[in-house]
C-alpha positions in Angstrom: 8.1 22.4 12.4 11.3 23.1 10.2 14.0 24.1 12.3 14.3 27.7 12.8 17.7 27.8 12.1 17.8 26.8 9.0 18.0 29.4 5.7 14.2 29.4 4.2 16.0 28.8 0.6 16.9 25.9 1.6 13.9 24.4 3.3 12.0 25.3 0.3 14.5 23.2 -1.7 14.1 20.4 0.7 10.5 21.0 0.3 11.0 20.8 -4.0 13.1 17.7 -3.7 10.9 16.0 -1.5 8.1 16.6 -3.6 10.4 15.1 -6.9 10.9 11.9 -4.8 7.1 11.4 -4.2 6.8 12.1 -8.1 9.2 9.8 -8.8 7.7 7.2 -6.3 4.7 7.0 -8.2 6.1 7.1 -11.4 7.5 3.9 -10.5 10.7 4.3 -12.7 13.1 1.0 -13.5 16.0 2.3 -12.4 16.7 2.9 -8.6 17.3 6.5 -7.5 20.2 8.1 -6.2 19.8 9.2 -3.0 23.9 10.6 -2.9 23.0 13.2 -5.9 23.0 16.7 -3.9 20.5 17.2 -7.7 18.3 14.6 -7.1 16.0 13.8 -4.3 17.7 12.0 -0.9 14.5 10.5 -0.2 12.8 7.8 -1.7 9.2 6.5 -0.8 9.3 2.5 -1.0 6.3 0.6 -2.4 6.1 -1.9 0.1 3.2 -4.5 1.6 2.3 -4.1 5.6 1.9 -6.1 8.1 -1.5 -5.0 9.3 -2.5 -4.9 13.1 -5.6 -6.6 14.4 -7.5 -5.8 17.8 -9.6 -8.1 19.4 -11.7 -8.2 22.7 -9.4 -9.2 25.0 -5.9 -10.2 23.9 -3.5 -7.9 22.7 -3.1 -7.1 19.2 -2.2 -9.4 17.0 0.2 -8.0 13.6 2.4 -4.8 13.6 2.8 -1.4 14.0 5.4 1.5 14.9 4.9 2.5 18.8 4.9 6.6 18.6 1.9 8.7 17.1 4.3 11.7 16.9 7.0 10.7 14.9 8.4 8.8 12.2 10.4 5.5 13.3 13.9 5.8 12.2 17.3 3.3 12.0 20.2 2.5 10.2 19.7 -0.2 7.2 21.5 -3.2 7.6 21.8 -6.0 5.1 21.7 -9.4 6.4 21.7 -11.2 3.3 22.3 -15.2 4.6 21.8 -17.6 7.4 25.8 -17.1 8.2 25.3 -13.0 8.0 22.5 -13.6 10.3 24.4 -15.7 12.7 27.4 -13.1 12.8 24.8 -10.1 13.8 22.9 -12.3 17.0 26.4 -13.7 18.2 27.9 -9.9 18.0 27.8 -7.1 20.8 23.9 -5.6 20.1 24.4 -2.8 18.2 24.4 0.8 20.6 21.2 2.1 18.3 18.3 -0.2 17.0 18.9 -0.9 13.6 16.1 -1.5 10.7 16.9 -5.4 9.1 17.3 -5.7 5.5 16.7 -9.7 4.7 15.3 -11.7 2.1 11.8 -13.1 3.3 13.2 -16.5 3.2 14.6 -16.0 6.2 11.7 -14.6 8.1 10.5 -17.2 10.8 9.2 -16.9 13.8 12.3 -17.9 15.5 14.7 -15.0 12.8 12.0 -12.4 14.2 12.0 -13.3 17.8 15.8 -13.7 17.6 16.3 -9.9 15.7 13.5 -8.1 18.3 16.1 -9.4 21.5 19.0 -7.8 19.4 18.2 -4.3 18.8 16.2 -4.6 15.8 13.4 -2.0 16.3 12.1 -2.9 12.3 12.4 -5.6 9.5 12.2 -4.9 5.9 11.8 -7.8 3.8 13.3 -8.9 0.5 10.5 -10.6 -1.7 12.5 -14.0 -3.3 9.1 -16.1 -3.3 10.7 -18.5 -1.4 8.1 -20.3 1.3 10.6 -20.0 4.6 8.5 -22.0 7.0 9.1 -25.2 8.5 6.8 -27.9 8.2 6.3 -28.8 12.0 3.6 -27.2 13.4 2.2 -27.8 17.1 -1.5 -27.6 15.8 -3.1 -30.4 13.2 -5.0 -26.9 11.7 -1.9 -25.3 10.3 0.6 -27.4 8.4 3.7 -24.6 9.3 4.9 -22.3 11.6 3.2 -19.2 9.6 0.7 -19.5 12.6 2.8 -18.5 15.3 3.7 -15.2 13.0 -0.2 -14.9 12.2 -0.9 -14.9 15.7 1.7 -13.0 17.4 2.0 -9.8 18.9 4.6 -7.6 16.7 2.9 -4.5 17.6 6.5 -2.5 18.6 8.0 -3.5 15.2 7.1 -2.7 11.8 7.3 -5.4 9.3 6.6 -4.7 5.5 7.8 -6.5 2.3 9.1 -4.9 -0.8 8.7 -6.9 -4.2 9.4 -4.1 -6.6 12.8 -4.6 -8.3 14.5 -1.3 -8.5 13.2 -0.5 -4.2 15.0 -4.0 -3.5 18.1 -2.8 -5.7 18.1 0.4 -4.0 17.7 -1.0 -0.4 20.6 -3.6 -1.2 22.9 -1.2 -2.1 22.3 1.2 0.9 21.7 -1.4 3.9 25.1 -2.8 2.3 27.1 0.2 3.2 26.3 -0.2 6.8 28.8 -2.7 8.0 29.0 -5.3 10.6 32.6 -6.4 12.1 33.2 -9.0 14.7 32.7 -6.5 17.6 31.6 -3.4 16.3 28.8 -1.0 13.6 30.6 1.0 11.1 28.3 3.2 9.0 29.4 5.6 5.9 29.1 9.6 6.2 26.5 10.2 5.4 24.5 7.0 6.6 21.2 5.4 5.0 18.5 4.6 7.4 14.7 3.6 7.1 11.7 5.8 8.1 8.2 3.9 8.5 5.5 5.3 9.8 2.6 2.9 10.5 1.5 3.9 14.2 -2.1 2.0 14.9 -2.8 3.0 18.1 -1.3 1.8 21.2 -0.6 -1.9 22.2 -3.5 -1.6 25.1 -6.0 -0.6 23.2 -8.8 -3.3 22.6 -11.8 -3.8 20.1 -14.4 -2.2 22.5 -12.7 0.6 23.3 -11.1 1.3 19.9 -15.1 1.5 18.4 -16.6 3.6 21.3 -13.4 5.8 21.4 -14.6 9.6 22.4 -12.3 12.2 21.4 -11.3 15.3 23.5 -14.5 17.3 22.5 -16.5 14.3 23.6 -17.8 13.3 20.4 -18.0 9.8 19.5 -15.3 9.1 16.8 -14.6 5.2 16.4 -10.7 4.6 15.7 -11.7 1.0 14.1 -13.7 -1.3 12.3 -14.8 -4.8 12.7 -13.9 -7.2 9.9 -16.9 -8.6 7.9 -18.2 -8.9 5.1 -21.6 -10.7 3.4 -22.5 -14.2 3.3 -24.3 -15.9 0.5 -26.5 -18.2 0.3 -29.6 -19.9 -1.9 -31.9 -22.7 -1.8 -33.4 -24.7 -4.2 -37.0 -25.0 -5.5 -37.7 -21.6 -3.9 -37.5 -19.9 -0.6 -40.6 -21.2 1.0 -41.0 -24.0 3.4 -36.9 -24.3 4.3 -37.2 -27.0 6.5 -35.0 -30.6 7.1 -32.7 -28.7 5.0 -29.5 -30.1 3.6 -26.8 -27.3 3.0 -23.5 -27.9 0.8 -21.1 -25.2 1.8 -17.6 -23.8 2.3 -15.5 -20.6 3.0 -15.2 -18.0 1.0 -11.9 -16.2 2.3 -8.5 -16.5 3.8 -5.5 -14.9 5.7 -2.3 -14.5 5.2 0.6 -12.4 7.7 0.6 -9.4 5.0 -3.4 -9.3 4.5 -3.3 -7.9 1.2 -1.2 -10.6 -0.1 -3.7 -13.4 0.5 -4.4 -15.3 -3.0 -5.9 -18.2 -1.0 -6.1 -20.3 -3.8 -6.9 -24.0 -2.0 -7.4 -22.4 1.0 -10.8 -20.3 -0.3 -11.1 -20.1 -4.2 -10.6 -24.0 -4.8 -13.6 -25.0 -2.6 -15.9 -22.0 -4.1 -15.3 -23.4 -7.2 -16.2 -26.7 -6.0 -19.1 -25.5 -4.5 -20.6 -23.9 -7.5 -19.9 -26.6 -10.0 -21.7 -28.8 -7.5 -24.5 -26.1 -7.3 -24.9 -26.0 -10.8 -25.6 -30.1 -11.2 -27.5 -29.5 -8.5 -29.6 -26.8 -9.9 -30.3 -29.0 -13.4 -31.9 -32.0 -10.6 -35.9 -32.5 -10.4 -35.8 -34.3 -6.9 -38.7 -36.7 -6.1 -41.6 -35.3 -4.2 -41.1 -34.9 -0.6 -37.4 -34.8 -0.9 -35.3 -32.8 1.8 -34.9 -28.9 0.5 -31.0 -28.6 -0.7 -29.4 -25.0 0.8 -25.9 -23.9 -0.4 -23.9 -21.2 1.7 -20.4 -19.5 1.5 -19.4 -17.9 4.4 -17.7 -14.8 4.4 -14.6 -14.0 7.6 -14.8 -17.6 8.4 -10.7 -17.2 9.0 -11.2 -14.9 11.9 -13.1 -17.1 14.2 -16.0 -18.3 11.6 -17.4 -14.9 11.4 -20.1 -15.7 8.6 -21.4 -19.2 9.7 -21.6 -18.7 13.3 -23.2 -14.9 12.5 -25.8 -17.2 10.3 -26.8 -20.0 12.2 -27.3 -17.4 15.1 -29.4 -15.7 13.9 -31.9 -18.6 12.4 -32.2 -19.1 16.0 -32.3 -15.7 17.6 -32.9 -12.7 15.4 -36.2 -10.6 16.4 -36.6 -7.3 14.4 -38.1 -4.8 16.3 -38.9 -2.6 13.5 -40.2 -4.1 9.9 -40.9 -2.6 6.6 -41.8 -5.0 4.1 -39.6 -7.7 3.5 -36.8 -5.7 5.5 -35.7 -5.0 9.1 -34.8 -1.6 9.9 -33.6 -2.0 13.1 -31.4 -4.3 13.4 -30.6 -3.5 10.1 -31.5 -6.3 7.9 -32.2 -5.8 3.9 -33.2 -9.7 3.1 -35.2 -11.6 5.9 -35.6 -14.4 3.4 -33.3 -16.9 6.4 -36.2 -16.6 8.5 -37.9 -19.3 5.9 -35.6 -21.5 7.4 -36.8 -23.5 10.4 -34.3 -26.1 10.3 -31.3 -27.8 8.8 -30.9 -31.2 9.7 -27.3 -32.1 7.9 -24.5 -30.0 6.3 -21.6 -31.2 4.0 -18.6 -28.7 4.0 -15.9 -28.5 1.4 -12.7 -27.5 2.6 -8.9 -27.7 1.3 -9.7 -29.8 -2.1 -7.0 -28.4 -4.3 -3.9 -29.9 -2.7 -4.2 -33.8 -1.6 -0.9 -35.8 -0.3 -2.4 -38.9 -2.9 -5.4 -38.8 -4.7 -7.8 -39.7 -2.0 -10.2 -37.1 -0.4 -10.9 -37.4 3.4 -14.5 -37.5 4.9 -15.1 -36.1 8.9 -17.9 -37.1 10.4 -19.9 -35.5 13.0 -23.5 -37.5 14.1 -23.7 -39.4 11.2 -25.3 -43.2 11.1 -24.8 -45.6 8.6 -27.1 -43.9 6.1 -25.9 -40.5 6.2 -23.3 -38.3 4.9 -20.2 -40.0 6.0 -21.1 -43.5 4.5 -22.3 -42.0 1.5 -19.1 -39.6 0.5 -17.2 -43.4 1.1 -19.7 -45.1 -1.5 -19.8 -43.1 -3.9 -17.4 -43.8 -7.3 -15.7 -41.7 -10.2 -14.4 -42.5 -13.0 -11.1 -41.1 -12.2 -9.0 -42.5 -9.8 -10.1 -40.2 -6.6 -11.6 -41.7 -3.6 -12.8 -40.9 -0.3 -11.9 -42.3 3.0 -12.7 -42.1 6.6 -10.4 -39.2 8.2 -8.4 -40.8 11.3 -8.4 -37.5 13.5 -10.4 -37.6 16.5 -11.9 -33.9 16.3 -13.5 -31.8 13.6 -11.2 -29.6 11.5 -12.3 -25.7 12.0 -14.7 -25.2 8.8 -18.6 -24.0 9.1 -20.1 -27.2 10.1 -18.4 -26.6 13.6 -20.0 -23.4 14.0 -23.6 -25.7 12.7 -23.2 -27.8 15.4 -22.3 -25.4 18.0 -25.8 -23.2 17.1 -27.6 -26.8 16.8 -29.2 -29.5 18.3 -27.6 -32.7 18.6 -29.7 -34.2 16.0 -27.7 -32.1 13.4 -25.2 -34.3 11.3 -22.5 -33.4 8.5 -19.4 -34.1 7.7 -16.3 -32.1 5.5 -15.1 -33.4 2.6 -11.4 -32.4 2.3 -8.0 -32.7 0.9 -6.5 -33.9 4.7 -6.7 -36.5 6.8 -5.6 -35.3 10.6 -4.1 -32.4 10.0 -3.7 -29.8 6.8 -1.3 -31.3 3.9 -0.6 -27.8 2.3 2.6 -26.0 3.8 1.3 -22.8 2.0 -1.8 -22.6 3.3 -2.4 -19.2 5.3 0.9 -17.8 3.0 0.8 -15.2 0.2 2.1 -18.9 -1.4 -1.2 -20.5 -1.8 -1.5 -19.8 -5.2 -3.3 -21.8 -8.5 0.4 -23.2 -9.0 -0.5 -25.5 -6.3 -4.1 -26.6 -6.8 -5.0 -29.8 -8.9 -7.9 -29.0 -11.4 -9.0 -32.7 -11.2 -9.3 -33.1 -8.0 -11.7 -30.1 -7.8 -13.6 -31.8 -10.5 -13.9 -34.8 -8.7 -14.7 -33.0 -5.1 -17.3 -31.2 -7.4 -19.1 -34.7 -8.9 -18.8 -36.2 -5.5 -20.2 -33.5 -3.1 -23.1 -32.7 -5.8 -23.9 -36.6 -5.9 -23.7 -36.8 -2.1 -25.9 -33.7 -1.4 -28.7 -34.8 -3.7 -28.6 -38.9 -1.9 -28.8 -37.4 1.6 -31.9 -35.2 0.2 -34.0 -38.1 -1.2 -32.3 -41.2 0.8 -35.7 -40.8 3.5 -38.2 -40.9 0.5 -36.7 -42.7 -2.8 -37.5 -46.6 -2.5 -34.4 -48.7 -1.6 -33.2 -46.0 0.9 -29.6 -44.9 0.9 -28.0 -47.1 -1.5 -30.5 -46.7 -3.9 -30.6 -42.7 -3.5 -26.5 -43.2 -3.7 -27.3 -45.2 -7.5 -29.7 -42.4 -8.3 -27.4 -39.4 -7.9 -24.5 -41.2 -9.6 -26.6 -42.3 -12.5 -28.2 -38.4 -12.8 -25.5 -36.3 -12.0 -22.7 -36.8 -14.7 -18.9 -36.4 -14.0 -17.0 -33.4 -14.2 -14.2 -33.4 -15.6 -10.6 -31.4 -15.7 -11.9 -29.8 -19.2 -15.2 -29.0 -17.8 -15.8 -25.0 -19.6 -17.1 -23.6 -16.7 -14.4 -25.7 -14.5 -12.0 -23.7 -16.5 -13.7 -20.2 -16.8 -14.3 -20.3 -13.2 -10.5 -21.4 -12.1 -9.3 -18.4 -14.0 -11.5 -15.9 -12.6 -10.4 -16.6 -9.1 -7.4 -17.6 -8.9 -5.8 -15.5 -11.3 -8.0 -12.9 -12.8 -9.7 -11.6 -10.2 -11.3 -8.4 -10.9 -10.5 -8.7 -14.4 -12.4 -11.3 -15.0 -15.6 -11.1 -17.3 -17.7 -13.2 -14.5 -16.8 -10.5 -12.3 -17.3 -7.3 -14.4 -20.4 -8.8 -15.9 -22.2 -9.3 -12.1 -21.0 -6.4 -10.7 -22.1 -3.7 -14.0 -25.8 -5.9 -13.3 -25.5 -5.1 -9.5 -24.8 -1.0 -10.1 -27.3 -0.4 -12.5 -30.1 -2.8 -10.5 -28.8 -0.2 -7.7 -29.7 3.5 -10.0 -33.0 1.7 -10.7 -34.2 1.1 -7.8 -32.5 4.1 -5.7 -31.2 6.1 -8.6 -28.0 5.9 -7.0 -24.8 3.4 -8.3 -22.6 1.3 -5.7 -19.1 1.1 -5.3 -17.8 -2.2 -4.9 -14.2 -2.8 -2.8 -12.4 -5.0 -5.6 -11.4 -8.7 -5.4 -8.1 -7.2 -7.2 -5.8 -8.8 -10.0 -4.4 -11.4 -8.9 -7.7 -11.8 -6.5 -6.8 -11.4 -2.8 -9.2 -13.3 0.0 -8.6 -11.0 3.2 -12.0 -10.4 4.6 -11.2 -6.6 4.9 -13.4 -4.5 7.5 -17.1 -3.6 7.9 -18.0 -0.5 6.6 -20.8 1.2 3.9 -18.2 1.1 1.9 -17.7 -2.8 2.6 -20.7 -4.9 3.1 -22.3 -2.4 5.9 -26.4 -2.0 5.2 -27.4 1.1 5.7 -30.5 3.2 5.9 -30.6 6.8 3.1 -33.5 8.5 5.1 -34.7 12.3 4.3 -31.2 12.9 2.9 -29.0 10.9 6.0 -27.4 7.8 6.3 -27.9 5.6 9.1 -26.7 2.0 10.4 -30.3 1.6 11.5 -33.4 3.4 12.5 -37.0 2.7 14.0 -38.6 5.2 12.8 -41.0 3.3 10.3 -43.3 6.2 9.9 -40.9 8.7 8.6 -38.6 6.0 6.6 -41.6 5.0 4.7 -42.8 8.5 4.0 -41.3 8.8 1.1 -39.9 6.8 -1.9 -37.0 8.2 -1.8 -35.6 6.4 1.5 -33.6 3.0 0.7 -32.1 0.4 2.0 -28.3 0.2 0.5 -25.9 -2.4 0.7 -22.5 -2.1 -1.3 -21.0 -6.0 -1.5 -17.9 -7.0 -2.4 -17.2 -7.5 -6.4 -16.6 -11.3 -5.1 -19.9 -11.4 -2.5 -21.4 -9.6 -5.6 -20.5 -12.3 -8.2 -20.9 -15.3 -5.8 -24.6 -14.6 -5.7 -25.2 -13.7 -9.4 -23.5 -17.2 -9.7 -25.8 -19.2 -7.5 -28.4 -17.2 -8.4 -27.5 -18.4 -12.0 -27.1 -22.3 -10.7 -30.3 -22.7 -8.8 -32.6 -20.5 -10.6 -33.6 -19.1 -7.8 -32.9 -15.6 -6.1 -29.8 -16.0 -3.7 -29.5 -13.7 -1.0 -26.9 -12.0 1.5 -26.3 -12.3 5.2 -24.3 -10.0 7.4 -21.1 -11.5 8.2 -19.7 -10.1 11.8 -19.0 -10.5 15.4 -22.9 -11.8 16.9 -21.9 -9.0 19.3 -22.4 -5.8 17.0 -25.4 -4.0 16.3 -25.5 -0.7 14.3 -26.4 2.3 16.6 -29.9 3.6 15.7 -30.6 6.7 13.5 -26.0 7.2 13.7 -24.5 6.9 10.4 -23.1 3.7 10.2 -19.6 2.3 11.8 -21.0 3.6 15.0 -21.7 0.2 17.1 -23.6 -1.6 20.4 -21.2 -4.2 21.6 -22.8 -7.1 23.6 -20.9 -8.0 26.4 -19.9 -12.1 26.3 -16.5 -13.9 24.8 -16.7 -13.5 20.8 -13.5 -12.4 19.2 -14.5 -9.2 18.2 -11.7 -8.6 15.4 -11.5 -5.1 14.6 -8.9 -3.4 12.1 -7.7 0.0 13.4 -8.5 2.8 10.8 -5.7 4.0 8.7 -4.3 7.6 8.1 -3.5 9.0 5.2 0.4 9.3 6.3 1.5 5.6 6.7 4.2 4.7 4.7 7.7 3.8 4.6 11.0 5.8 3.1 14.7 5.1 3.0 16.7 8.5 3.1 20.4 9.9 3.0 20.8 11.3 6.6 23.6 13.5 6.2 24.7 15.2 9.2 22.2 15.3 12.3 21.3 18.9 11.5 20.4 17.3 7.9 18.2 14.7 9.8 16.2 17.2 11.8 15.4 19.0 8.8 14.7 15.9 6.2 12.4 14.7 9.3 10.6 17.8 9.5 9.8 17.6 6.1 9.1 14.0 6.1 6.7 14.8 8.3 5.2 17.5 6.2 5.2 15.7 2.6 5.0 11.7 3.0 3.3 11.4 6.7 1.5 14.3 6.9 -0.2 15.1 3.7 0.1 18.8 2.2 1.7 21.1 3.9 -0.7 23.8 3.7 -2.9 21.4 6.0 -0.3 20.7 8.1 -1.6 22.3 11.1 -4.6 22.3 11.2 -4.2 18.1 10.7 -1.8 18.1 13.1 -4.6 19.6 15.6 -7.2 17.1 14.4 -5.1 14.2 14.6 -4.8 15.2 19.0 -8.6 15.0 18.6 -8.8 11.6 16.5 -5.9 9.6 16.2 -5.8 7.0 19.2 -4.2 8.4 22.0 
């Protein structure tokens, strides 16, 4: 509460400047405020990216957070603008209070972080200058830099958030600046500038299971996060019947990066869907002999979080039983499309993965089980017209991609291989960055990875049945399948859409306006669709009805599941929902489009999640056993991060208090009766 003390003019005109600043915060004005004008506001809420925290089953959390649910994390700014300003603040005497960094992100590396945490650093705020700061040696083939070790450590203590808007950067410059460092001591200007953030996520031992079964104080059942997931896509060609010795062309479908919704994922993700759906649509134009293999394609949603998608998939080919039916749905476990029961088995899989960016122009084929017919030898026989070719890949293990997740589901009589852009380990120092963007990727080489992987998939499927076996299936799908070239329309319309224009493109609005209004006639009700955003960003996100979630709309209720067949189909007005992604959305207009045939969605989360029956939905069974479980922890409505004029510390009780109030606790009408709840909800 204010403090007491204080005259009530002059909390109320705390109250009215603090307002103006939040005003002014969203007006997003050029100029930098002034936070010394005792006329303007001395607060000033800072647009910034987070680092977001991740729970798992049994580590601890991986990302950031601040460590106290009660108040607001505060510190003095200081500017450490170089390498030799850096130097000077780890050699001196640890400051007597933890200080808040002020850096550009250049110089944030594992080893700046771990060096600032041991130096009474207690949060880091980070200076967008596009500048990729990590090096290039990396202990792990399957990450080209050091961005792993961030991705993968525990910063839960610290807060970490980057600030790209001009005038927050010109304003943080010029107060961290006034804080001084000497040889031996902290001098800091009256009054002093410090940083607020408040981004508390729970506390460090806190793990998925116990984060989605969490029981508040009146013992009701009030789940503090949400998996990650999403919805796979997939499609098959020449109809949905008889799926069996299928061959599957497929790839991912998102990425990661340390600030989640900075992930462009441009190679990493958007380069091999567009691959994949070029190849698709030569593909789809094919009549294949008689008694030709069925073709599959699939793009797997969360497959940077432990494969989520394609180990979710080729799980359940194997071991989904619905206990209760209706139609051509499940109801519990919830299950709109059952169409992947059709298929019985799939006997090889090419995977396209990292196309974009190539050290020369030579593609790399891994092989898993292949003989001298199969994938492997025919990736290396096939021929462009450009100057691209494929080699065997030198590494002695399979890079992480879907076909691992194939062969751990599968017999051993499954084969594949990945067609990539690396040989033994990853050749593209931005992957898992907010730097993998289109700047990067080479539109040729997608339309060569496009000719070859459609000419490949189409020679495994008739190489059994077309006279003159696999050479003579390899001469059949070069002479039918023409080559795609850099200036390819759809090469071009497609590039756009996801690497740059995202929800803005006309692919995207198109699929999505078909989607809604196929929704309100057939349930009368429209979707909402969480947005690929402009530029597009390829985080996963979490599992919810708002995010990929089926769900049940039964006599007015909504529900994760139910068995109640009788009651559900009582009446037309119970549906099945399902609100996809604008990109899960458009990806299955588009291979819907390419195959002329219906493609479908399949869930994509942790194998050990089923939605409680007749609870609404983010309520969840967790089966016990060893998968990931990667959860996000729910977010308030009072994260965020301010820099302030302290004043005096009777000044910084009362700006705290109303901190509290206006920026981290909402409106402060509600403030109490929010502050009760949060006891309730908030993890404890």
């Amino acid at each position: 509460m204010l403090n007491s003390q204080f005259p009530a003019a002059l909390k109320m005109l705390f109250l009215l400047m603090f307002g103006h600043a939040l005003h002014a915060a969203r007006a997003a004005t050029a100029d930098p405020p002034n936070l010394d004008n005792p006329f303007q506001s001395r607060v000033h809420v800072v647009p910034n990216d987070y680092c977001t925290p991740l729970f798992s089953r049994s580590h601890p959390p991986i990302g950031c957070s601040t460590p106290s649910k009660t108040s607001a994390l505060t510190s003095p700014l200081l500017y450490l603008p170089s390498s030799a300003s850096l130097s000077e603040y780890l050699s001196a005497p640890p400051p007597a209070e933890p200080l808040t960094a002020v850096l550009p992100s250049s110089s944030f590396t594992n080893a700046t972080v771990t060096s600032l945490i041991h130096h009474s650093i207690s949060s880091i705020i980070l200076l967008d200058d596009s500048t990729l700061p990590f090096s290039s040696s990396s202990p792990s083939p399957w990450c080209p830099t050091t961005s792993c070790s961030l991705l993968n450590q525990n910063l839960f203590s610290i807060p970490i958030t980057l600030v790209s808007e001009s005038a927050s950067q010109s304003l943080l410059i010029s107060l961290s600046s006034k804080n001084s460092l000497t040889s031996s001591s902290y001098t800091y200007p009256h009054p002093r500038y410090e940083s607020a953030f408040n981004y508390y996520m729970g506390p460090e031992s806190v793990r998925s299971e116990e984060c989605l079964n969490w029981v508040n104080l009146d013992g009701e059942e009030s789940p503090q996060c949400k998996p990650l997931g999403g919805q796979s896509v997939y499609g098959l060609k020449d109809g949905d019947e008889d799926a069996s010795n299928l061959v599957i062309l497929s790839s991912k479908m998102d990425s990661k990066s340390f600030f989640h919704y900075l992930t462009p994922g441009a190679n990493d993700a958007a380069a091999s869907l567009v691959t994949v759906l070029l190849a698709t649509r030569e593909i789809g134009k094919v009549q294949v002999p008689e008694g030709s293999r069925k073709i599959g394609v699939a793009l797997f949603q969360g497959e940077s979080y432990d494969s989520l998608g394609s180990l979710k998939f080729f799980h359940d080919l194997s071991n989904f039983t619905c206990s209760s039916k209706s139609g051509a749905s499940c109801l519990s476990p919830l299950q709109p499309d059952l169409t992947f029961t059709n298929i019985s088995e799939i006997s090889s899989m090419l995977t396209i993965d990292q196309i974009g960016v190539l050290n020369d122009e030579k593609f790399y084929s891994h092989n898993y089980n292949s003989d001298s017919s199969g994938l492997d030898y025919i990736l290396r026989s096939l021929t462009t017209t450009n100057t691209f070719s494929v080699s065997s890949s030198s590494s002695s293990s399979l890079p992480p991609t879907p076909l691992t997740s194939l062969i751990s589901k599968s017999s051993s009589s499954v084969t594949g291989a990945v067609l990539s852009g690396y040989d033994e380990a990853y050749v593209d120092e931005n992957h898992y960055t907010r730097f993998d963007t289109d700047a990067n990727v080479d539109l040729n080489a997608i339309a060569a990875a496009a000719t070859l992987s459609a000419r490949a998939v189409l020679a495994e499927a008739v190489r059994e049945t077309i006279e003159g076996g696999v050479d003579a299936a390899i001469e059949w799908a070069e002479g039918i399948v023409p080559e795609i070239n850099e200036n390819d329309e759809d090469l071009l319309t497609l590039s756009n859409c996801f690497f740059t224009q995202g929800s803005e493109c006309d692919i995207l609005k198109s699929s999505v306006a078909a989607a809604r209004d196929s929704a309100i006639s057939s349930t009368g009700y429209s979707i909402y669709s969480s947005p690929l955003g402009t530029p597009p960003n390829y985080y996963v996100n979490v599992y919810s009805s708002f995010n990929s979630q089926p769900y049940v709309v039964m006599n007015g209720g909504i529900y994760g599941a139910t068995e109640d067949i009788t009651t559900f189909e009582s009446s037309t007005e119970n549906f099945i929902g399902l609100q996809a992604s604008e990109l899960e959305i458009t990806l299955k207009a588009l291979l819907t489009t390419y195959l002329n045939n219906t493609a479908h969605f399949h869930p994509a989360i942790d194998t050990a999640l089923t939605a409680k029956v007749d609870e609404s939905t983010s309520m969840w069974n967790v089966a016990d056993g060893d998968t990931p479980l990667w959860t996000e922890p729910n977010w308030g409505s009072d994260v965020a991060l301010a820099v302030f004029n302290a004043g005096g510390d009777e000044n910084k009780t009362v700006f705290l208090d109303v901190l509290s109030v206006l920026i981290f606790g909402g409106v402060l009408v509600g403030f109490m009766q929010l502050s009760s709840k949060w006891k309730k909800q908030k993890l404890l």
